[in-house]
N, C-alpha and C positions, 0 to 999 in steps of 0.2 A: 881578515883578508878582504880588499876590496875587489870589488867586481864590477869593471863598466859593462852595464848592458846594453842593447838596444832592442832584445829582444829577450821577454823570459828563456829563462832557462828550468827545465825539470832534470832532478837525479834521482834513481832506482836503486833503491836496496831489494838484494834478495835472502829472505833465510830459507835453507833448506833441510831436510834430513839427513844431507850428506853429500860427497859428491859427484856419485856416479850418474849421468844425465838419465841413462836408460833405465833409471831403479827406483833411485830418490826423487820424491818430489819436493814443492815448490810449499812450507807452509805458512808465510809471511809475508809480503808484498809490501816494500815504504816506499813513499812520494813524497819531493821535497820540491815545489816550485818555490822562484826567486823570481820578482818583476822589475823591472830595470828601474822604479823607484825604490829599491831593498824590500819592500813588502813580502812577506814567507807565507806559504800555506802547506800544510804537511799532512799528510795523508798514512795510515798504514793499515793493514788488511792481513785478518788470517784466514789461511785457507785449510779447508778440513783435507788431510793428504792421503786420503781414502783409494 
């Protein structure tokens, strides 16, 4: 898929333990920027869900 940008765009991945907001946490965090010359930087993070 093409993408005209004019301006990056970032998309969020979340993993979690489950889906109940007030229980389960949050323990992965992905980051996907696009720069409006297709350039990618991607990013991803885990979180201890202590």
């Amino acid at each position: 898929m093409n993408l005209n940008l004019k301006k990056p765009i970032v998309f969020f991945d979340l993993e979690t333990t489950g889906l109940n907001t007030s229980k389960d946490r949050i323990v992965e965090i992905s980051l996907l920027k696009i720069a409006p010359n297709g350039t990618q930087d991607q990013k991803t993070y885990r979180v201890n869900p202590e």
